[in-house]
C-alpha positions in Angstrom: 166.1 228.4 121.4 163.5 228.7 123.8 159.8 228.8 123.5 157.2 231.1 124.6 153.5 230.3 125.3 150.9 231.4 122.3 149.3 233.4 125.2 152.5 235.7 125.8 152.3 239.6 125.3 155.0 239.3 123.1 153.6 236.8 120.5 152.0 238.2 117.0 149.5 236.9 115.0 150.5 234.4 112.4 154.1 234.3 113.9 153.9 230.3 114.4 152.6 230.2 110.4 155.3 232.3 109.2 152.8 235.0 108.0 154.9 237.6 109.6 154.6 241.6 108.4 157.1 243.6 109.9 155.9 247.2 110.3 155.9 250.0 112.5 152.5 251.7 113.7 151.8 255.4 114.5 150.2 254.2 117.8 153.8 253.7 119.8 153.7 256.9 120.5 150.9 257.1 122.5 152.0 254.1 124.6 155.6 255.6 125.2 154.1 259.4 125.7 152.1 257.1 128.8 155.3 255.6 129.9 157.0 259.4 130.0 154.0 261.1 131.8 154.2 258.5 134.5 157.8 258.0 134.7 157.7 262.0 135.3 155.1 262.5 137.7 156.6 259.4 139.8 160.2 260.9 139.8 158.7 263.9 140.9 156.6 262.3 143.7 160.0 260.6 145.1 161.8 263.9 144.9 158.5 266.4 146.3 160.4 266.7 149.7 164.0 266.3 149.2 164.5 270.1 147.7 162.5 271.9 150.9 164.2 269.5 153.0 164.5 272.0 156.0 161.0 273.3 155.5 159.4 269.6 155.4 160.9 269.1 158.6 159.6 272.3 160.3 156.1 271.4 159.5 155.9 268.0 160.6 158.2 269.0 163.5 161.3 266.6 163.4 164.2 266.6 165.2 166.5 266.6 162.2 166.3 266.1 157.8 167.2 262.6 158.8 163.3 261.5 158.4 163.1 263.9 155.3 165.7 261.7 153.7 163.8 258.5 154.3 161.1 260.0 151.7 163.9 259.3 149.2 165.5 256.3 150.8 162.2 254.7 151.0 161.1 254.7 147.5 164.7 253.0 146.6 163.6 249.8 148.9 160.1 249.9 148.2 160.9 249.8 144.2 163.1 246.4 145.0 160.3 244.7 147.1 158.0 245.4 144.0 160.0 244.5 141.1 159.5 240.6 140.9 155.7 241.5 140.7 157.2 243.8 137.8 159.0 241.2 136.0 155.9 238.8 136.1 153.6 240.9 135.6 155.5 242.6 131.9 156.3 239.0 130.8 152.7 237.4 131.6 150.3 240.3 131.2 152.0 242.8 129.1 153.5 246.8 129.6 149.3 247.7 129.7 148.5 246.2 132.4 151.8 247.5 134.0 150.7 250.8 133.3 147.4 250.6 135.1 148.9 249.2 137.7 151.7 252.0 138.2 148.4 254.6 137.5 146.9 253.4 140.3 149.5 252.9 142.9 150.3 256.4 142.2 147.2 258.4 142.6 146.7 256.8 145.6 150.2 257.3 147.0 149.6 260.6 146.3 146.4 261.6 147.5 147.3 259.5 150.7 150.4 262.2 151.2 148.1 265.1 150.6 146.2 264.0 153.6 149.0 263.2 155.6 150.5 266.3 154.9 147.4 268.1 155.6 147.0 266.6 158.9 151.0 267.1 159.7 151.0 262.8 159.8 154.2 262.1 159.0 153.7 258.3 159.0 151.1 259.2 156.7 153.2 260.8 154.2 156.0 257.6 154.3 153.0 254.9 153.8 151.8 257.3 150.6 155.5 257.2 149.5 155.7 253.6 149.6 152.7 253.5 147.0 155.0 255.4 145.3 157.8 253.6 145.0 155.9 250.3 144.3 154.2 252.2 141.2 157.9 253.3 139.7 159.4 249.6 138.8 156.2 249.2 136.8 157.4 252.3 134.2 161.1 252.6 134.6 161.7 248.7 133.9 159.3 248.8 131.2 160.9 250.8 128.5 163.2 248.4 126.8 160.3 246.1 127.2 158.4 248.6 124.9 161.1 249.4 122.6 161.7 246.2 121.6 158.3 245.3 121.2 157.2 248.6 119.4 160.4 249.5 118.0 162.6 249.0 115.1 166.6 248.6 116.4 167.5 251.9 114.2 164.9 253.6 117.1 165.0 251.6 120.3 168.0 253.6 121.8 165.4 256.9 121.5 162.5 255.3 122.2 164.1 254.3 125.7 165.6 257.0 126.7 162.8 258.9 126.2 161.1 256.9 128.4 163.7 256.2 131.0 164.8 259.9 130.8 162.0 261.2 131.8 162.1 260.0 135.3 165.2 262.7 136.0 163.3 265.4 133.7 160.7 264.8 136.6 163.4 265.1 139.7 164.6 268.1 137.9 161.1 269.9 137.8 161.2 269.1 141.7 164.3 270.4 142.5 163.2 273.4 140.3 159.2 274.1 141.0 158.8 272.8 144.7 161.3 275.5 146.3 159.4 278.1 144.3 155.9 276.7 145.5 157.1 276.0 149.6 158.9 279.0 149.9 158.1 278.5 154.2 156.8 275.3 156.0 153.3 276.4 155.8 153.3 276.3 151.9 154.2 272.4 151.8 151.2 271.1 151.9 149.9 273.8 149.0 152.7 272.3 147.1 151.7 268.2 147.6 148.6 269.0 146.4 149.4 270.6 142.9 151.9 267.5 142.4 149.1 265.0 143.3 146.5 267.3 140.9 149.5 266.9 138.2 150.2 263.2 139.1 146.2 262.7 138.6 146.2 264.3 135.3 148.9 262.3 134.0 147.4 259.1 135.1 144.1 259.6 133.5 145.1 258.6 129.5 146.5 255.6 130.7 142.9 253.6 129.6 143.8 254.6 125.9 147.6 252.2 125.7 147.6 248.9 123.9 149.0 245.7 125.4 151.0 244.8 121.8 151.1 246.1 118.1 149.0 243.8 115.4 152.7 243.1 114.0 156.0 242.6 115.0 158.2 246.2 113.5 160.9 243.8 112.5 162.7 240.6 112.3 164.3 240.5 116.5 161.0 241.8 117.9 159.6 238.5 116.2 161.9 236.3 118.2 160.7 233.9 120.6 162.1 234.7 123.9 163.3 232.4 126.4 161.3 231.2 129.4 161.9 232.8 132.9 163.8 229.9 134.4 165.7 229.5 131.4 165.9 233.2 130.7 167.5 234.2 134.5 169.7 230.9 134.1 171.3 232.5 130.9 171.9 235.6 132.8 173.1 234.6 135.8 176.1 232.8 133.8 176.5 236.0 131.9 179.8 237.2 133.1 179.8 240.4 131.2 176.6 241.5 132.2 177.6 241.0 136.0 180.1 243.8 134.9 177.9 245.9 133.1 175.3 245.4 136.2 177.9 246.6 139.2 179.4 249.4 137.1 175.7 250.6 136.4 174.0 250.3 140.0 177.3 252.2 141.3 176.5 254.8 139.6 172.9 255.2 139.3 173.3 254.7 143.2 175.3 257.6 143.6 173.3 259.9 141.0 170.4 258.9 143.2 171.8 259.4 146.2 173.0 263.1 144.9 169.9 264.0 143.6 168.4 263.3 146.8 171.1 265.0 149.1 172.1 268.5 146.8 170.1 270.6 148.8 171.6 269.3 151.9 175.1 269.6 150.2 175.1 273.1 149.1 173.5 274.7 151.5 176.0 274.5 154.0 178.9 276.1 151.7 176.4 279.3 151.4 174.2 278.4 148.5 170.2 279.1 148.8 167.7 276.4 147.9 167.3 278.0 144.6 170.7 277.9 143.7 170.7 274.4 144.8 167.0 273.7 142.9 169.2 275.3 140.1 171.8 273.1 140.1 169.7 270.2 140.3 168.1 271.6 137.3 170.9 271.9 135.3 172.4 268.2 136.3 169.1 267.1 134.7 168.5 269.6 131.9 171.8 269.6 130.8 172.0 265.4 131.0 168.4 265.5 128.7 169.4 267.9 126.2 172.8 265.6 125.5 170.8 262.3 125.5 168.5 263.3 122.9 171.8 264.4 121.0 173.3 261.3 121.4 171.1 258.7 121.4 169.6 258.9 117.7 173.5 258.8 116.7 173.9 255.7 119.0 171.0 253.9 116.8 172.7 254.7 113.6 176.1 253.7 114.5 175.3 250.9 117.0 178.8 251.6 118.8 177.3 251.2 122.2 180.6 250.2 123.9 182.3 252.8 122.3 180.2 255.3 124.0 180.3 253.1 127.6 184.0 253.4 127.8 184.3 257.2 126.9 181.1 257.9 129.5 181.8 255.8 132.4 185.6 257.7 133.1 183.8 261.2 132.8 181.4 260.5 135.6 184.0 259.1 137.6 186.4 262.3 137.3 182.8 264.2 138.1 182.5 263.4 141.4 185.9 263.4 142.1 186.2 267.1 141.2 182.9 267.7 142.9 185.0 267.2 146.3 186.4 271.0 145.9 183.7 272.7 143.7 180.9 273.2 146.0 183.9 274.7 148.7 184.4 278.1 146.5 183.2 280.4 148.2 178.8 280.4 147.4 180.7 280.7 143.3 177.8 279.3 140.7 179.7 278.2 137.8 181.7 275.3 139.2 179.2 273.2 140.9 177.0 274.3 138.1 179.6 273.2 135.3 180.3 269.8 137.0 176.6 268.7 137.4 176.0 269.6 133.6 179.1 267.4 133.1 178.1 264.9 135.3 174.1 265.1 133.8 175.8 265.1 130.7 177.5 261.8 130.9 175.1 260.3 133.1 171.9 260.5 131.6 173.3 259.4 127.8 174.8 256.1 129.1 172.1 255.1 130.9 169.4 254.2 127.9 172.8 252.9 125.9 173.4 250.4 128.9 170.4 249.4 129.1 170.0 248.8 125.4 173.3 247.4 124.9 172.5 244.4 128.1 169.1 243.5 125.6 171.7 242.9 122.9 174.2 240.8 125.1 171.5 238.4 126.3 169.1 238.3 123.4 166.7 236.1 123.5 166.0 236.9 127.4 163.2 239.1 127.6 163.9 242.8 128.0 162.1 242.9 130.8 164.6 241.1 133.1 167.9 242.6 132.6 166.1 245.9 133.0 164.8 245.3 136.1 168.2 243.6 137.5 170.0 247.1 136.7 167.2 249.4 138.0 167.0 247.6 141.1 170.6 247.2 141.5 170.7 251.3 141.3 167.7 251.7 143.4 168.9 249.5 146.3 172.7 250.7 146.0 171.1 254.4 146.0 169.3 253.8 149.3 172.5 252.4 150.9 174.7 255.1 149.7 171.8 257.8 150.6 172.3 256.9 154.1 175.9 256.0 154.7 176.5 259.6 153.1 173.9 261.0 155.4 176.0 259.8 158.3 179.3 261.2 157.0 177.6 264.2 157.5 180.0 266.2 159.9 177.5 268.0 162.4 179.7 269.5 164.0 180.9 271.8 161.1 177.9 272.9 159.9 177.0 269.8 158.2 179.4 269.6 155.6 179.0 266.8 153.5 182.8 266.7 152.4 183.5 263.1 153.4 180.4 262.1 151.7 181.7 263.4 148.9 184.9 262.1 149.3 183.0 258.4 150.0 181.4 258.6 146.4 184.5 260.0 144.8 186.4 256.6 145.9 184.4 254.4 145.0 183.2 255.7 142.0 187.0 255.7 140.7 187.6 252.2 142.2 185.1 250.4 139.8 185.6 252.5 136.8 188.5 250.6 135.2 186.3 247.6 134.7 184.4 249.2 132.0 187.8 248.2 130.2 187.2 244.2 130.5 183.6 244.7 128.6 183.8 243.4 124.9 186.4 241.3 125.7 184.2 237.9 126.3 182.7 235.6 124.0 180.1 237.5 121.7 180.4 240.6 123.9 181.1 242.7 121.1 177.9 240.8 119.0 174.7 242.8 118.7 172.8 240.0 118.6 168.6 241.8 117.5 170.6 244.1 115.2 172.4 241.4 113.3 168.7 239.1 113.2 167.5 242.5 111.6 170.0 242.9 109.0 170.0 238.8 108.5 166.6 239.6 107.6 167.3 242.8 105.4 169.6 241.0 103.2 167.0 238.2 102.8 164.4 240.4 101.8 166.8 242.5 99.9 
């Protein structure tokens, strides 16, 4: 097994003299609550414009939503350029120092919108996004990071999708508050200023996190990890985590790309904004509610492919049934139904995937295989955001049928290859949860 340096963020004291307490400390809470309030207020920066879509582009006076969309695409590239800095800085300096990083990139991203929008500067306004987008890596790859180094394996599931969650729960209170706030193009820049006075708020307790408990909370959490080189060697010859990674940036990409576009896809069919806020709201609401149902049952039973190859067909017959839903005539309840469906089965796979990939590759830090899936979803989202803006057919309207049709396809190609997972060598091996109960029936 690999070693670590006796400088690392993830070493304990008296770990190399076998002095080892295992416990858990009230304190985790306060660095995961941190971890939740940023992933929030950064989900809802990348989301601010996307919901008043046609009265952002009033006020800054474009010729189309096209430029409105690049507030979303952008923060998709922006969070790829920055996640090697992510990766080096979690495994060298710690999830503390990746907070006050992420803090500061996104007050400043903020503020920096506020004046653009002030000014009507829409170059402004991308260059504060950007900030934006470089501050989200820093939180949304750092929860299984935290969870393993806080967290006990009959928790970890929770702890990270509390974390990870939040980041929709945040898109959700866009698509929900900002149509309220920017009822007409004079009213957005009212409405960047209370999410940069919210985002400021949130950012201010992030002086209080610690870099590491005193003690490891159990046996795996005390494992050395492997070096980088060694660490990304071991993945990259990780078949089954290949699979796991393309079935998982498909269909974050998509749910990113969706989130981004509803406004733009309802509208057309005769839906309001609210409606479409609404709906938006209810993908995410629903999706949150069933996670936090789920994922305590998850980290009892462990059966984390079991729930992956239930999941992963739902979502794909989601947005293949989306196709005809949002064409019934302005109806509610069957776009509404389908995005709690889709919420639903989206948001509960996503902290068991990422989870289950620490337990396929343990003892690669956490830190990695996180940030290989959220960037994979984060650049596929981008690149589906804009091929499914240019399905859009202007000339009826600007349905977005084909775009739907586009996600529906692929999204049913790749699906059967959640059937191959398990099937490799130690695929079906939780490898921290069987270190912890090695260690259970020691002590026992």
């Amino acid at each position: 097994m690999g070693q670590i340096h006796n400088d690392s963020p993830n070493t304990f004291a008296g770990e190399e003299a076998g002095a080892v307490v295992y416990r858990v400390y009230k304190r985790r809470w306060l660095g995961l609550g941190m971890l939740m309030l940023l992933n929030i207020v950064i989900s809802w920066g990348w989301l601010t414009f996307a919901p008043v879509s046609d009265s952002s582009q009033i006020w800054f006076g474009l010729p189309s939503q096209t430029p409105v969309n690049w507030l979303s695409t952008v923060i998709f590239f922006a969070f790829a350029v920055a996640s090697p800095a992510v990766i080096y800085t979690l495994n060298h300096h710690g999830v503390k120092t990746a907070i006050l990083v992420a803090s500061v990139l996104t007050l400043s991203g903020n503020w920096i919108r506020y004046a653009g929008t002030r000014t009507q500067s829409f170059s402004a306004v991308m260059v504060g996004q950007i900030l934006i987008g470089f501050a989200q890596p820093f939180v949304l790859s750092a929860p299984t990071y935290y969870s393993d180094l806080w967290f006990t394996s009959s928790g970890r599931i929770s702890a990270t999708a509390l974390a990870s969650l939040s980041n929709p729960l945040g898109a959700a209170l866009g698509q929900l508050i900002n149509p309220m706030i920017a009822t007409s193009p004079d009213k957005i820049p009212g409405m960047v200023l209370w999410v940069s006075v919210i985002a400021t708020v949130a950012c201010v307790p992030c002086v209080l996190v610690q870099a590491r408990p005193p003690t490891p909370p159990c046996a795996s959490a005390a494992t050395l990890k492997l070096p980088f080189k060694e660490a990304l060697g071991a993945v990259l010859r990780n078949k089954e985590f290949w699979i796991v990674w393309l079935l998982f940036s498909i269909y974050l990409g998509f749910f990113n790309a969706m989130s981004s576009l509803l406004n733009q896809i309802m509208l057309p069919y005769g839906y309001t904004a609210d409606e479409a806020g609404l709906a938006g709201a209810a993908l995410i609401l629903v999706g949150l509610i069933t996670s936090a149902i789920i994922s305590p049952l998850i980290d009892r039973t462990h059966s984390f492919l079991l729930a992956i190859k239930i999941q992963v067909p739902l979502i794909a017959a989601c947005y293949i049934v989306l196709i005809w839903v949002v064409d019934v005539n302005g109806a509610l309840a069957p776009p509404y139904i389908v995005c709690a469906v889709l919420g639903a089965t989206s948001f509960s796979l996503l902290p068991v995937v990422l989870e289950w990939v620490v337990e396929l590759t343990h003892p690669v830090s956490p830190e990695l295989t996180s940030s290989l899936l959220w960037c994979g979803g984060q650049i596929l989202g981008a690149v589906f955001l804009l091929v499914m803006d240019a399905l859009k057919d202007v000339g009826d309207g600007g349905k977005m049928r084909r775009s739907l049709i586009f996600e529906a396809v692929v999204a049913a190609a790749v699906c059967p290859l959640v059937l191959v997972l398990g099937r490799g060598s130690g695929g079906g091996v939780n490898k921290r949860i069987e270190i912890d109960k090695a260690a259970d029936g020691v002590e026992g």
